[in-house]
C-alpha positions, 0 to 999 in steps of 0.5 A, a space after each residue: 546487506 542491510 540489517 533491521 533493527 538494533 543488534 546485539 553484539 555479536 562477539 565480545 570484541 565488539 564491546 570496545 566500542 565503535 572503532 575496535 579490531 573489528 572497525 566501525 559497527 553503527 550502533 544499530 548493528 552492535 545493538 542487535 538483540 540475540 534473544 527474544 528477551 532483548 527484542 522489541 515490539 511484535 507482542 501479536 505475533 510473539 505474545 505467549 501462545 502465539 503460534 511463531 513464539 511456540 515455533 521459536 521456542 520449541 525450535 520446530 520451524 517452518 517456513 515464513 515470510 516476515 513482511 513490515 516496514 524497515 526497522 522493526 526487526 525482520 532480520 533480527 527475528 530471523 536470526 533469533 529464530 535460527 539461533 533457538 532452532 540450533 540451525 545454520 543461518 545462511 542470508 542473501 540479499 533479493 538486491 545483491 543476489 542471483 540465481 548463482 548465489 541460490 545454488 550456492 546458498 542451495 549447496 551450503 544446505 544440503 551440506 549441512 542436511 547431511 550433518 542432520 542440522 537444518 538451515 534457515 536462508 534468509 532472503 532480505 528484500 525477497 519482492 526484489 527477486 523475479 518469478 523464475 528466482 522465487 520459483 528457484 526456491 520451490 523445490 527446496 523448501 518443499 523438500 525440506 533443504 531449507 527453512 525459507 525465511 523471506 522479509 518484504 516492505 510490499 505486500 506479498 499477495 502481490 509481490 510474491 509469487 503464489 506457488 511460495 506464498 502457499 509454501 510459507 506462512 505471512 507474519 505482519 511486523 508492525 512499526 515499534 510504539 513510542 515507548 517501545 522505541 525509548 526504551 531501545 533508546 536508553 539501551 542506545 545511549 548506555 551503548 555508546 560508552 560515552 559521558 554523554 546527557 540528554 535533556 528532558 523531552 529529547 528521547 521523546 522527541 527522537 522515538 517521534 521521528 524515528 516514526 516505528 523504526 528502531 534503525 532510525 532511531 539508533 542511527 539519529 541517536 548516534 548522530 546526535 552524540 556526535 554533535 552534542 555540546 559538551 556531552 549533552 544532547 539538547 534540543 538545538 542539537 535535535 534541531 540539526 539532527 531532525 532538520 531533513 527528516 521526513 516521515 515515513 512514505 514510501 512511493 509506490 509501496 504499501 504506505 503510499 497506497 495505504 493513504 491514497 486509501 485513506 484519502 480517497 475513503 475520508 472524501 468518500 465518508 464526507 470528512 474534509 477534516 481527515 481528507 485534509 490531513 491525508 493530503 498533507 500526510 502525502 505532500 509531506 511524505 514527498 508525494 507527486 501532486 498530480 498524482 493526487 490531483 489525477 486520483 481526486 478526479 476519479 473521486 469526483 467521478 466515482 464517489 459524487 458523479 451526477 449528485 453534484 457534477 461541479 465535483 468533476 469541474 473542480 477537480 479537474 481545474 485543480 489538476 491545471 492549476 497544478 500543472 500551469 503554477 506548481 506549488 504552493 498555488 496548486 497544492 492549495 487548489 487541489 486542497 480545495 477540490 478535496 474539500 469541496 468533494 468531501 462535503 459534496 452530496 454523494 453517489 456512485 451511481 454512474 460508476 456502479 452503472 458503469 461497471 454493471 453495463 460493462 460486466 453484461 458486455 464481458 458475458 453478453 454475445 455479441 449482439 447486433 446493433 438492431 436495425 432502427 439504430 444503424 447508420 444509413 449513410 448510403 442508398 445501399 445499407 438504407 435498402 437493407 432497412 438500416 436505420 428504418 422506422 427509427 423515431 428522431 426524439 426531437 420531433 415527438 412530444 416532449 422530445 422523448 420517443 416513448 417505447 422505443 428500445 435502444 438495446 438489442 432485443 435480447 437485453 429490452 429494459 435493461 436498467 443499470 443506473 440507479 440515481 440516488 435521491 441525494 443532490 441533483 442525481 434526486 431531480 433525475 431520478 424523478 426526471 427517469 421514474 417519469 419517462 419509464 412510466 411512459 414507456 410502459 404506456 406506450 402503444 409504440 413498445 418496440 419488440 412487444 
């Protein structure tokens, strides 16, 4: 089972360091704080007043679910809730457990409502368990057998069913600030009981790359005591440590799609610059570039459309770029597409058009193609007027038949496409603004 944050001993022996009676403890785990005096970070939701910090210490829990990034403590503050709680803590983990181990778990808790003492069970990873296992749960937390305590990296609103989630309040856990961060550092380093120095910018350096995650940031500190040169950490010791260290990007969870987001709003909000670092954020993270490359043509199509239909052909040469040379010639192109897109003129009215035509066909009926409109392949549909008195643009002035209607009659003049008077999309406003003023002149108006 993981631990998150840094814990605090959890017996006095453990105090003799990290291969004492009780084996090696990373020194994460033997940091781990046992008090919200000890803990770090969360003031939003722990500040004075608050409603989970008047829970804690008033000891009248109730059920929740911590969701956060790894290292900021889900686990500890669970703990640290139970404890203050007087209650029995009981803790499975979403990836190691079934519905088994929940009736044992269930079991454990009705023991102990028996003594009159509540418990807290705790489900680390809880988005990993499947509906049937999360509705395992309903009835004992609406009962009140336990106090439901569920940590997520993912969002809930999507992972978590809505019968628990209606059961359970949310608490939003944030990455630790740096400051934050250094100073679990120095209670790190007085930890490891060794003679060991750090040179100046070293614990900054660290808090940096451990990116809000206390876990990290013990673990590279305990990594660099181990390689550090006559008990000093320096930076070529960092050096080592840092070398393989990515920032924070979790494919497929909550921060990859937090900056797809963020990607696709500053292309949309006409800022290369931001598009740009996002980009790089994502690559660096570990991103797929076709992934990228796929949703920066839905971009072209969504944010720019007919303003500037170069968008589209850009992205997509991006895209085979990619795929023929890879990186870094592809990452480049797809670089310049999103540039390109970013300072492009912008409309969305092909996509609002889209969605506003689809949304009349879902709650529409299902009209008949009019009979002007239908094909006419043979002598049989054509003595059944198929296609009859149909108007062929080419032979009328202009080449555009005015007055004639190409929606079922319940749906005449329907207009779904609004362009904006931005880029080309303003030269066929004017174009459609011209050729509706003929429609409305003509004496050939169908269905008048």
């Amino acid at each position: 089972m993981t631990s998150d944050l840094f814990s605090a001993p959890d017996t006095a022996s453990s105090q003799e360091g990290t291969n004492g009676a009780q084996g090696y403890q990373p020194l994460a785990a033997r940091l781990r704080p046992r008090t919200l005096a000890d803990y770090a970070g969360q003031d939003h939701i722990l500040g004075p007043g608050k409603t989970l910090r008047q829970a804690i210490d008033t000891g009248q829990l109730h059920s929740m679910i911590f969701w956060g990034p790894p290292g900021v403590g889900k686990t500890t503050l669970a703990r640290i809730a139970a404890e203050h709680a007087n209650a029995h803590f009981l803790q499975l983990s979403a990836v190691l457990s079934g519905v088994k181990d929940i009736r044992e778990a269930i079991a454990q808790a009705r023991q102990h409502k028996v003594q009159r003492r509540d418990t807290v069970l705790f489900v680390d990873e809880v988005h990993r368990f499947n509906k049937a296992q999360q509705d395992a749960f309903l009835p004992y937390v609406e009962d009140g057998t336990v106090i439901f305590i569920g940590a997520t990296t993912e969002n809930p609103s999507f992972e978590l069913n809505n019968a628990l989630l209606s059961r359970a309040r949310v608490y939003k856990l944030r990455p630790l600030e740096a400051q934050e961060l250094e100073a679990v550092l120095l209670r790190g380093l007085a930890a490891l009981a060794l003679d060991i120095s750090m040179d100046q910018g070293c614990l900054q350096l660290i808090a940096q790359q451990a990116d809000g995650d206390a876990r990290r940031a013990l673990n590279l500190l305990e990594l660099a005591a181990d390689l550090a040169e006559e008990g000093r950490i320096t930076a070529r010791t960092l050096e080592e440590v840092l070398q393989a260290s990515l920032r924070r990007f979790d494919k497929g969870g909550d921060l990859f799609y937090d900056q797809i987001s963020a990607l696709h709003k500053a292309v949309r909000g006409s800022a290369p610059d931001a598009a740009l670092y996002w980009l790089c954020r994502m690559l660096d993270g570990g991103c797929d570039p076709l992934y990228i490359a796929r949703r920066v043509v839905r971009m072209a199509s969504e944010d720019i459309g007919n303003a500037d239909p170069r968008a589209l052909t850009l992205a997509l040469e991006a895209w085979q770029v990619q795929e023929r040379l890879g990186s870094p010639e592809g990452e480049l192109a797809i670089a310049q597409a999103i540039v390109y897109l970013a300072c492009a003129a912008k409309s969305n009215a092909v996509y609002a058009a889209f969605n506003a035509a689809r949304a009349d066909v879902e709650q529409s009926g299902t009209d008949e193609v009019p009979l002007h409109l239908r094909n006419a392949p043979t002598a049989l549909v054509k003595s059944m007027e198929h296609g009859a008195e149909y108007r062929y643009a080419h032979d009328e002035a202009e080449g555009y038949a005015a007055g004639e209607n190409y929606f079922p009659a319940s749906l005449r003049d329907r207009q779904y496409y609004f362009p904006v008077d931005r880029g080309l999309e303003q030269k066929i406003q004017e174009k459609l603004k011209y050729l509706r003023e003929r429609d409305k002149t003509s004496t050939l108006r169908r269905y008048d």
